[in-house]
N, C-alpha and C positions, 0 to 999 in steps of 0.2 A: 434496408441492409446498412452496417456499419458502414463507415469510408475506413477502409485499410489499402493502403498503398502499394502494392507489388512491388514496386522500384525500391523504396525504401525498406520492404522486409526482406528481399534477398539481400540488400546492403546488409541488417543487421542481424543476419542468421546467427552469427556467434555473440550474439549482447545476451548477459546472463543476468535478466532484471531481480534475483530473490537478491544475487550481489552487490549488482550497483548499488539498488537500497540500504542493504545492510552497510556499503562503504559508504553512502551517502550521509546515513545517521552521525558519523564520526564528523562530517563537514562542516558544520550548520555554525562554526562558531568565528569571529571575528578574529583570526588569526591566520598565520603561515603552515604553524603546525598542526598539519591535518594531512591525508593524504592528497585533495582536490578540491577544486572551486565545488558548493554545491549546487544542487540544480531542482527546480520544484515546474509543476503545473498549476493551472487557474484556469480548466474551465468551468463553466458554468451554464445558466439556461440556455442563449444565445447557440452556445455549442453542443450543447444536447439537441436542438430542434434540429440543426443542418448534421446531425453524425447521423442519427438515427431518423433523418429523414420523417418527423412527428406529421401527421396530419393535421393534430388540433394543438395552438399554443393554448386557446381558452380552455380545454378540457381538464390542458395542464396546469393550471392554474387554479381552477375550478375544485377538480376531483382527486382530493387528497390520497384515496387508494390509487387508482389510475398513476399520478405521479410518483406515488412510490413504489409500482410495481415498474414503472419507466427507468425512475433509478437504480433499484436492484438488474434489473436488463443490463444496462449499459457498467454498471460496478462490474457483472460478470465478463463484461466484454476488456474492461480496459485493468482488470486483474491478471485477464492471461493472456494479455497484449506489453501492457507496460507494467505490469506489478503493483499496480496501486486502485484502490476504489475513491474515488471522489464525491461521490455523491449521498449525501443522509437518505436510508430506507424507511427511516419511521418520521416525515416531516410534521409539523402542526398545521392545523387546520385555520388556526387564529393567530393573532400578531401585536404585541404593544400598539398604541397608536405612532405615529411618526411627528418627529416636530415638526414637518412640513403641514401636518393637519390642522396644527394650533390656528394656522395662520388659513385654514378652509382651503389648501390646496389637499389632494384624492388622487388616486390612481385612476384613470380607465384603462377599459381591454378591449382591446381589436383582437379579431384572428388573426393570426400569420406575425404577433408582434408580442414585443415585452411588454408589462406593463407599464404606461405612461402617467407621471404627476400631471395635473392639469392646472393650470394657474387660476389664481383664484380673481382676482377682477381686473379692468381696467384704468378703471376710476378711483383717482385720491381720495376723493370722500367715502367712498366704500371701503378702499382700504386702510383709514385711519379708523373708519368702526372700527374693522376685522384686530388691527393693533390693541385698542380700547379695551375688546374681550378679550385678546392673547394677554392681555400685560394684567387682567384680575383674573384669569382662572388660574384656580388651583389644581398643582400638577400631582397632587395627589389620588386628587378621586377621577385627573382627566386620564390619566398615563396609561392604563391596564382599563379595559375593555371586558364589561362583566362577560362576555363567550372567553374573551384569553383566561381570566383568572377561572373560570368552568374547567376550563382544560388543562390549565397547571395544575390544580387540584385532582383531578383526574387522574392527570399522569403519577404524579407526587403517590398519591392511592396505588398506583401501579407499581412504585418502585422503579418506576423509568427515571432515567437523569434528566438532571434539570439545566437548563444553561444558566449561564451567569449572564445576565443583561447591565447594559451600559457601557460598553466596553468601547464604543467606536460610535461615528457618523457620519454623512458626508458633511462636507464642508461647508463655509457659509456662501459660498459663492455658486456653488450649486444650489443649494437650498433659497438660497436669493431669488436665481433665476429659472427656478422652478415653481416657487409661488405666483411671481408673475412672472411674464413674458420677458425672456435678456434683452430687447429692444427695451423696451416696460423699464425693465432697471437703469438701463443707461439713457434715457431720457428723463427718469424722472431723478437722479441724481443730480442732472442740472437744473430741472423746470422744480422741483421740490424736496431742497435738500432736509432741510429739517426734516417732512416725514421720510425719507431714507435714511437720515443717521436716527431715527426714533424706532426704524424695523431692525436694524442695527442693532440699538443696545438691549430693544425686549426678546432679540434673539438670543443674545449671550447671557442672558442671567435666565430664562428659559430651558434653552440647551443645561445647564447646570443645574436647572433645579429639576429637570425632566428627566437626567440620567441620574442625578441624584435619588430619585424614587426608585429608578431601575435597580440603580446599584442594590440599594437598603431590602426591597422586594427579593430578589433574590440572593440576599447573601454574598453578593460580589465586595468582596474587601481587598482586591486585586488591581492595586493603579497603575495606568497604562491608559493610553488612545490613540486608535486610528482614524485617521480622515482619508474618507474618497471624495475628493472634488477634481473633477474631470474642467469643471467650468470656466476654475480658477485662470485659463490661459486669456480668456475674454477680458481682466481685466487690468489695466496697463496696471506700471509700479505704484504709482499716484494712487491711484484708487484702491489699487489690493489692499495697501498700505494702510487706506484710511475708511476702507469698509469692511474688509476682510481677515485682518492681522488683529483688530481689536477684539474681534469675537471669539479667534482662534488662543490668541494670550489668554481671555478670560477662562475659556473651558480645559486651557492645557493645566493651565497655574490649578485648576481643581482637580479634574481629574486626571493626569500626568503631571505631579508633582515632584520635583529633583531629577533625578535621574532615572524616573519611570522611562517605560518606552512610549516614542513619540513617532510615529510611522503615517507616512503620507505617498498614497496614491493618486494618481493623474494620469489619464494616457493621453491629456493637452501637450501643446507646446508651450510649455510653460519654462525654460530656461531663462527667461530675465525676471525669474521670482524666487533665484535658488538662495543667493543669500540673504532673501527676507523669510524664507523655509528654516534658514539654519539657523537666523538670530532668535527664533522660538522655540529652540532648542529640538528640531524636528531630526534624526538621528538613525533615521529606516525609513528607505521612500522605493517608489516604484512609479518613475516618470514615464511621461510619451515617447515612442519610436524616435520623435525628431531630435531627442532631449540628448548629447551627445552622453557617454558614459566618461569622456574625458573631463568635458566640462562639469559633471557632476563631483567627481573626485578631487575635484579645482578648487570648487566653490565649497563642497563639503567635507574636508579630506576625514573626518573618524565617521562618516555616514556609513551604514550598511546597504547596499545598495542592490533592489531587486531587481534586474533587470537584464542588459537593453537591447533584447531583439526583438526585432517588429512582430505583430504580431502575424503581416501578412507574409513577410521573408520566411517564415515558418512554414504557412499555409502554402504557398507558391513558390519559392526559390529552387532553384539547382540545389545536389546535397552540397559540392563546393561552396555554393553564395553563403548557404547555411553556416558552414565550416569555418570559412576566410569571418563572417562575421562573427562568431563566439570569440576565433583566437580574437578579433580585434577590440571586441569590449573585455576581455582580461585581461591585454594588456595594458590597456587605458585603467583598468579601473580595481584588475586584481590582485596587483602587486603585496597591498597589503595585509590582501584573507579576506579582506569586507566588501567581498561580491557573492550575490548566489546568481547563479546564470537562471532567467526563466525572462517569459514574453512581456515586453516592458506594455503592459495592459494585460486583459484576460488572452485567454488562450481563445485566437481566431475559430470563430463557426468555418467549416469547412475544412478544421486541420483532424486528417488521421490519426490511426494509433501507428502507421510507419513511421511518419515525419517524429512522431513523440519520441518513436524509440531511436531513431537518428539522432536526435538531440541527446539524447541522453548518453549512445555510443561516443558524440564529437566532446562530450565535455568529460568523460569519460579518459578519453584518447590524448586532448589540447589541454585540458587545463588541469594538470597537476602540480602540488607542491613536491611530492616526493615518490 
């Protein structure tokens, strides 16, 4: 069974979700003049498994009809609870490869879990091979996986839409410490700097010539990028600075060029890394819970800024705690129009469709311009 709240839907017996949306639409822009702060959701797998209580995460992962008959369930549930579907009905079966593969980091899959990157060795001498082959393959014939291009072409045949690939990644601090072990990285930063600052620079011309492909493959002539690095909080100023900030310059300067948009996720505690976010022109973020929205507005004042309610004050709070926190990150952070209210990370596993629609009443109620 869904989790729906009782508490939280008699609160919101009179919230008129075909409305809010519709006054939502007018919100979404970097200014005063609008009627209200806006306000968005992000869940995702994580929150699917604990709403609807899944039995198998492997199956879900696995069985491409199964999962999309999973998602049309829950689109129907949280259309006539909070007015919106979230989730794609027709997913793919197949996936570009990931930069993290170049480097022979893989997913695996447990039951009961997401899927997990696995790092790829221990050992410097294995991973300066693994470098060796990242730094001559060519990312033309590695990038697109003959099952993916079987299935784009398929679809393509079908007249289904196509995404535009390259658009985003996570970050290199993630992706660092995803290849190898984050111990693994901060050790061998000191015990072998040369090959660190060597995964370093074949990441960043990599990343660029890898989304490069992407782009050109499908037609994406739309520049922009987002980074999720959640990792980024693991590494002090020093280091982000000097292993983290070179790769992020390289890939924006390419693909977010001028004034493209430049959007960064984190649900780290990463506030002593705001104004090295903002000197790369980083201008739409969505920090951690702990990430104040005052100090974000400080350090970045023209940022657009997603966020910053926890995501478990959502899941767990009084409606009050709820409430007193929205008013307080708008007025830290709304004054100027460049906030949308939404869970500074995904939307917590274990939150309802009451708590949603609570949220959507209080911002509704607190945070208007006019």
């Amino acid at each position: 069974m869904p989790i729906i709240e009782p508490e939280f839907m008699e609160l919101t017996q009179s919230l008129d979700v075909a409305a809010f949306w519709e006054e939502n639409a007018q919100c979404q822009r970097f200014t005063t003049d609008k009627p209200r702060c806006a306000l968005a959701f992000s869940p995702d797998d994580h929150w699917i498994f604990e709403f609807m209580n899944v039995p198998s995460t492997l199956r879900y992962y696995h069985d491409t009809a199964y999962r999309n008959a999973l998602h049309k369930e829950v689109n129907a549930i949280t259309l006539e609870y909070v007015g919106r579907a979230f989730f794609n009905e027709d997913t793919w079966e197949t996936e570009p490869h990931r930069i993290e593969n170049l480097f022979h980091c893989y997913f695996t899959y447990h039951e009961g879990s997401t899927p997990w990157l696995t790092p790829a060795t221990d050992d410097p001498g294995e991973f300066a091979r693994i470098l060796d082959e990242a730094a001559a393959t060519d990312m033309r014939t590695w990038a697109l996986p003959a099952p993916y291009l079987a299935e784009w072409e398929a679809r393509k045949a079908a007249g289904k839409p196509l995404p535009k690939l390259g658009t985003g990644s996570r970050g290199p601090a993630t992706i660092m410490t995803s290849v190898l072990k984050p111990e693994t990285v901060f050790y061998w930063i000191y015990d072998y700097p040369d090959l660190m600052h060597r995964f370093r620079d074949i990441l960043a011309e990599k990343m660029v010539e890898f989304n490069s492909v992407l782009r050109e493959f499908s037609g994406n002539d739309e520049p922009g990028w987002w980074i999720t690095d959640d990792n980024c909080a693991l590494f002090n100023r020093k280091l982000y600075r000097e292993y983290c900030f070179p790769v992020l310059k390289r890939v924006l300067e390419a693909m977010a060029p001028g004034d493209a948009r430049r959007y960064q996720h984190s649900d780290s505690a990463m506030g002593h890394l705001l104004d090295i976010q903002y000197e790369l022109g980083i201008r739409a973020v969505n920090y951690g819970p702990t990430v104040d929205a005052g100090l974000i507005r400080a350090k970045m004042p023209d940022a657009y800024i997603f966020g910053q309610l926890p995501p478990l004050l959502l899941r767990n709070g009084s409606p009050e705690e709820i409430r007193e926190r929205v008013i307080s990150d708008f007025k830290k952070a709304g004054a100027t129009g460049g906030l949308e209210i939404t869970t500074a990370g995904s939307l917590a596993a274990g939150t309802g469709v009451g708590r949603m629609r609570w949220l959507m009443q209080v911002v509704q109620e607190e945070c208007r311009y006019a």
